[in-house]
C-alpha positions as CSV (number, residue, x, y, z in Angstrom):
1,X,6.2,-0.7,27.1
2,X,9.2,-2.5,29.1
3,X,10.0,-0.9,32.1
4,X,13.3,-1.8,33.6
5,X,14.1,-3.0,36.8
6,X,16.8,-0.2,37.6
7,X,15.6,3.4,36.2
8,X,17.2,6.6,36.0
9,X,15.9,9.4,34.3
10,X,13.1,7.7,32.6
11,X,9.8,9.8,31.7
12,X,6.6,8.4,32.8
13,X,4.2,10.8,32.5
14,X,0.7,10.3,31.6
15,X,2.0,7.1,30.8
16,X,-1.4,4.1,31.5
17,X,0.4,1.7,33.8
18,X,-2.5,0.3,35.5
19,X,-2.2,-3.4,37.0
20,X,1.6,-3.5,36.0
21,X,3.7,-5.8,37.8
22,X,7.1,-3.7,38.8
23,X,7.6,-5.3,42.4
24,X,11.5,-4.8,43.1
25,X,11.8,-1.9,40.8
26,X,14.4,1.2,41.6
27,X,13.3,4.2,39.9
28,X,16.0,7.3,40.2
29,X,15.2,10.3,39.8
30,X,12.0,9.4,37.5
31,X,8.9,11.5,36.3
32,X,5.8,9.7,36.8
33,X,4.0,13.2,36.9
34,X,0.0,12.3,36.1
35,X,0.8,8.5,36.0
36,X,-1.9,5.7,36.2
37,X,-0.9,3.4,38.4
38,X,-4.1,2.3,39.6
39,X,-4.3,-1.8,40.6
40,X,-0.5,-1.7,40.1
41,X,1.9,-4.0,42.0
42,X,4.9,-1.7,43.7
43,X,5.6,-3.8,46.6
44,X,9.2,-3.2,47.6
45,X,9.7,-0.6,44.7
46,X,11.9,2.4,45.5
47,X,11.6,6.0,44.3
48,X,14.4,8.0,44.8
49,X,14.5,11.8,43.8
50,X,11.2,10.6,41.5
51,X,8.3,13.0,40.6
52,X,4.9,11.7,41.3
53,X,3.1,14.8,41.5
54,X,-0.8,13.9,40.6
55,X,-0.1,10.0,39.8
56,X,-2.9,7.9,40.3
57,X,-2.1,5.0,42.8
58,X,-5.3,4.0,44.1
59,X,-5.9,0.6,44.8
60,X,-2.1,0.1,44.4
61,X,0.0,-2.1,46.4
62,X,2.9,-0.6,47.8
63,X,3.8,-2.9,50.7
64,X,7.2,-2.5,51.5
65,X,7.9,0.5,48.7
66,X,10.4,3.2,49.7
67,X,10.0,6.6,48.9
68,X,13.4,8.7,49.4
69,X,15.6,11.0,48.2
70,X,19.4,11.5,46.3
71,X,22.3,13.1,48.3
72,X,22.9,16.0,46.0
73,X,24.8,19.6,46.2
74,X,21.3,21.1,47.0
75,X,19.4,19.4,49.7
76,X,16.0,21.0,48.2
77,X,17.3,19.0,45.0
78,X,16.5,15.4,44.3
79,X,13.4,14.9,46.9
80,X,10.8,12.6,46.1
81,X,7.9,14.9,45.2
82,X,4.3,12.6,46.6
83,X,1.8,16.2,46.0
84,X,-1.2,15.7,44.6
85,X,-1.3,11.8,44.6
86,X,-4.8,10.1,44.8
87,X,-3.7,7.2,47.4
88,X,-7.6,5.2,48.5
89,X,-7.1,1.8,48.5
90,X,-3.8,1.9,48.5
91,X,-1.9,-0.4,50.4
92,X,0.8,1.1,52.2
93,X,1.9,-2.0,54.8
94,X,5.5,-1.2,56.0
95,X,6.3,1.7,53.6
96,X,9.2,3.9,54.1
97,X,8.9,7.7,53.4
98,X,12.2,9.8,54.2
99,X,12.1,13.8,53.5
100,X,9.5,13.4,50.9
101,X,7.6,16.5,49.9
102,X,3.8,16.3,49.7
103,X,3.6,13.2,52.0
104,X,0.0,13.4,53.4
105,X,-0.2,13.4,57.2
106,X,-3.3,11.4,57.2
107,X,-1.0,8.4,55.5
108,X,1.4,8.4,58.8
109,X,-0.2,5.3,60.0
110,X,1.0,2.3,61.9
111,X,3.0,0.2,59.3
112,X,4.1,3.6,57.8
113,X,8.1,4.9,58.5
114,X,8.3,8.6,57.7
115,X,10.9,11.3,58.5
C-alpha cells in the first residue's frame, strides 16, 4: 500500500504498517484507529486532527514527530486523539504534543513539548 507524503482524510485502520518508512509525512485529519505501527520510522511525521486511538507504536521512532490539532469552528473538533496507544520503546526525542486528547502524563518527559 503507498502512503502519501501529504494525507488528508485517509483511513488507516487496522491497517499492518509495521517497520514502514514515512519519515516527513503530514497526515490531516487521518484515522489510524487500531493501527500497527510497531518498528515504524515517524521521525518528523505530523498528525494533525488524526485518530490514533489504540494504534500500536511500540518500538516506533517518533523523533521529532508532531502531534496537533486543525483550527476548526469547534475547538473540541479536529484534536489529535493519542487514547489508548501502546507507546514502550517508543522513541519520543524532541516530540511536540499541542492539545492532544489522551496524551499520557507519564510521556511528558525531557525532550517531550506538550501543551
Amino acid at each position: 500500500m503507498s502512503i502519501l507524503p501529504g494525507a488528508t482524510r485517509q483511513s488507516f485502520v487496522g491497517r499492518d504498517l509495521r517497520h514502514r518508512t514515512l519519515d516527513g509525512h503530514y497526515f490531516k485529519f487521518c484515522d489510524f484507529r487500531g493501527a500497527d505501527l510497531r518498528g515504524a520510522s515517524l521521525r518528523g511525521a505530523r498528525f494533525a486532527g488524526c485518530d490514533l486511538r489504540d494504534a500500536d507504536l511500540r518500538d516506533a521512532d517518533l523523533s521529532y514527530a508532531q502531534f496537533s490539532y486543525v483550527s476548526t469552528h469547534d475547538p473540541e473538533y479536529g484534536r489529535t486523539d493519542v487514547t489508548g496507544v501502546r507507546w514502550d520503546g517508543a522513541i519520543l526525542r524532541d516530540v511536540t504534543a499541542k492539545r492532544v486528547i489522551g496524551w499520557p502524563d507519564d510521556l511528558s518527559a525531557p525532550g517531550v513539548t506538550t501543551s
